[in-house]
N, C-alpha and C positions, 0 to 999 in steps of 0.2 A: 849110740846114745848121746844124746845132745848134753854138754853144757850148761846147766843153769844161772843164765846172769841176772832172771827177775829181781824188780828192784825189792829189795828187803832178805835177798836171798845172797845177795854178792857172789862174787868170780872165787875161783878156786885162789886168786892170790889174797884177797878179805880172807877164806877162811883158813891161809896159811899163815897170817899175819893174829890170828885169834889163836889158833894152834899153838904158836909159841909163845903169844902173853900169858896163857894157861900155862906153860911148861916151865916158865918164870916163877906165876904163882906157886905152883909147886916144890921151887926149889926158895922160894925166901918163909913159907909156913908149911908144918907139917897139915894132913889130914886131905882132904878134898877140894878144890878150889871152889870158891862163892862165885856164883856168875847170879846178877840181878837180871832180867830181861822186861824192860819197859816197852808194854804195847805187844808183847812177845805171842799174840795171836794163837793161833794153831799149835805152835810146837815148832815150824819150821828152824827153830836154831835151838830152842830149850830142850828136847828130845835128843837129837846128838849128842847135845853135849852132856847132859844126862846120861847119859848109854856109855858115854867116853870116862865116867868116873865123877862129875862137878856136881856139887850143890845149885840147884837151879832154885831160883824165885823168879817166877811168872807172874807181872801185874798187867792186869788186864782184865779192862769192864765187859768185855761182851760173852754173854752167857754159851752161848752159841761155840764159839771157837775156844772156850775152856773146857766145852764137853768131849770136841775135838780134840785138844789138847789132850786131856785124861786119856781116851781114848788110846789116841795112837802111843804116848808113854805105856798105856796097858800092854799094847803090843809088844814092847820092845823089852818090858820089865824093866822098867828105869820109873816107873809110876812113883816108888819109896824116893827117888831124890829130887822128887820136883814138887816145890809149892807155890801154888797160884793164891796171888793176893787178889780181890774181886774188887778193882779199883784203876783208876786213873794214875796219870802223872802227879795230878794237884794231890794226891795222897799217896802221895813213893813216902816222903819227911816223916810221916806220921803213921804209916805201916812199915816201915823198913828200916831196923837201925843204922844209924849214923854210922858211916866210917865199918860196914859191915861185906863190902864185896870185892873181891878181888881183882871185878871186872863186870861194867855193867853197859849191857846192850841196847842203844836208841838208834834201831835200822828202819825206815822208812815212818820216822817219827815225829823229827821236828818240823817237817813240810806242814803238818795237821794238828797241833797243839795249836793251844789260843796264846801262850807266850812263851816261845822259845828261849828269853833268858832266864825266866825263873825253871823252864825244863831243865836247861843246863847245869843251874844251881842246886837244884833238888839233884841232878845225877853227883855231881861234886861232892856233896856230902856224903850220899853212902858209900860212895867209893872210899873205901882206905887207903892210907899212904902209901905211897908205891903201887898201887893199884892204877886201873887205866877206864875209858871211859872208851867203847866203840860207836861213834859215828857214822851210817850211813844216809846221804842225803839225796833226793834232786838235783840237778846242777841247771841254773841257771842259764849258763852258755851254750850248752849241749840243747837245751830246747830250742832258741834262738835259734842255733845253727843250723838244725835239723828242720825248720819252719823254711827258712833263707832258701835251704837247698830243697825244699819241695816248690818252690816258688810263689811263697804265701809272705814276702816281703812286708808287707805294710803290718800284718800280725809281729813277723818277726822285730821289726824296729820297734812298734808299742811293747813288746817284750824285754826288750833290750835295755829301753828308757823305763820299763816300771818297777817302781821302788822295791817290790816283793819276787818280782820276778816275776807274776803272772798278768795274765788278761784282765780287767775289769770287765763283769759281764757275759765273761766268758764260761763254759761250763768246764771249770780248772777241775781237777782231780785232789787240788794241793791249795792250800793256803797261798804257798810260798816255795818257793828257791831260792838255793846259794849260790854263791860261789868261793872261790877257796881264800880271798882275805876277808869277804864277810864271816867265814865259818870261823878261820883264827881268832877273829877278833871277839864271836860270840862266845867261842871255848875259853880264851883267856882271860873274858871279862867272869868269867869263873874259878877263877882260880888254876885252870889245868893248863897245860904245858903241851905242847902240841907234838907228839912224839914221830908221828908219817904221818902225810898226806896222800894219798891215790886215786885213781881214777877207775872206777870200777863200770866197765862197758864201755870202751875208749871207739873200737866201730866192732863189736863182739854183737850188739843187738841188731843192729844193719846188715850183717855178715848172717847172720842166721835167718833174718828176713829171706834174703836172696835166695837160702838155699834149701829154704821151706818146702819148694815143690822137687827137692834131685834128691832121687832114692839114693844116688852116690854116694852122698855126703856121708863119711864113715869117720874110723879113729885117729885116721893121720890126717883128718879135716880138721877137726880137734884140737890136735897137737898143734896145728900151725896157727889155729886162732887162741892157744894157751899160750904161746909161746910171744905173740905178738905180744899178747894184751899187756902178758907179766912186764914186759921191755915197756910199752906205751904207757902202762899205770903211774910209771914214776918216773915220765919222761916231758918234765912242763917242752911247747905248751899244750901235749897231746893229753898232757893228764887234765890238762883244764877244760877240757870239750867233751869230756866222758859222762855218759848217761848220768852216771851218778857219783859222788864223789865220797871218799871214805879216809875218816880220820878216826887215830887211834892216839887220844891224848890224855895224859899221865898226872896223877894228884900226887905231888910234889911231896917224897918224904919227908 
């Protein structure tokens, strides 16, 4: 069984890195930990951790993948601790109180928002003190590169040089990309604190490409591309060329 390093899903090291700010949450309040989950889709992160004990808040406009959502919570009987707010980012402020989570999730989020500093601001306040804020993004550099190295040069340099990270005119999937001092700087101009930084799919999606067609490819395939990535996630400057890039930063008790 393969790995899942889709982006909004992150590497087993994202979700040992969420594992243990939960385990944190735990030991500074009594009861369940708050997990907000903005744009939180289907369930793909609210459902586990649902299942693992947390209060989940699910925001999220599309009607479609909250019937999903219910759904697969039905499945697992974690339905009783998850609520879905039927809303946007531009209404986290105003459905979600302030200073109410212990840990709030925007994975594959600010690529597709129309302003990613008032995102970041709006996750900053429900976050409580000592609480943390999970970032996963796009990376900027990792597309460039991966352009360069299929030999689509003259994309990759317009890439390189554009302000947001994408093509103009191009059919982008994304607003925008980062990279790892844009992303500091966007988190901090929010008040948070930038607790890791990592690289989530450093050559983990390239390596699964390849191995797409070998019925070979088993568990101690696996292990050697877990073992890699966990080393290369937080290994500048391997961590800055990784598919996607994942910060975990802290609202300042």
């Amino acid at each position: 069984m393969r790995t899942e390093y889709a982006a909004g899903h992150g590497s087993p090291a994202v979700r040992r890195v969420l594992v243990d700010e939960l385990a944190q949450a735990r030991e500074r309040r009594s009861g369940r930990p708050r997990v907000i989950d903005v744009g939180g889709g289907t369930g793909g992160w609210a459902v586990p951790l649902a299942g693992q004990g947390c209060d989940v808040t699910v925001v999220e406009p599309n009607p479609d993948a909250v019937a999903t959502l219910r759904r697969r919570a039905r499945e697992v009987g974690a339905d009783e601790r998850i609520t879905v707010v039927a809303d946007d980012v531009d209404g986290l402020a105003h459905r979600v109180p302030e200073g109410s989570a212990d840990l709030v999730l925007a994975h594959g989020l600010l690529e597709v928002v129309d302003d990613p500093a008032a995102a970041v601001r709006a996750f900053a306040a429900v976050t409580a003190r000592g609480g943390a804020v999970s970032v996963l993004v796009a990376n900027r550099h990792a597309a460039v590169l991966h352009r360069a190295l299929a030999g689509r040069l003259s994309e990759a340099t317009a890439l390189l040089t554009a302000p947001d990270g994408v093509l103009s005119g191009d059919s982008e999937t994304v607003l925008r990309r980062f990279d790892t001092s844009g992303l500091e700087m966007l988190l901090g101009g929010a008040g948070l604190a930038v607790a890791l930084m990592q690289g989530d799919g450093v050559v983990a999606d390239v390596v699964h490409q390849l191995d797409a067609g070998d019925d070979g490819a088993d568990a101690a395939r696996e292990r050697e591309i877990t073992e890699f990535e966990d080393l290369a996630a937080v290994t500048p400057p391997l961590r800055d060329i990784a598919s996607r890039l994942h910060v975990l930063a802290r609202r300042p008790g």
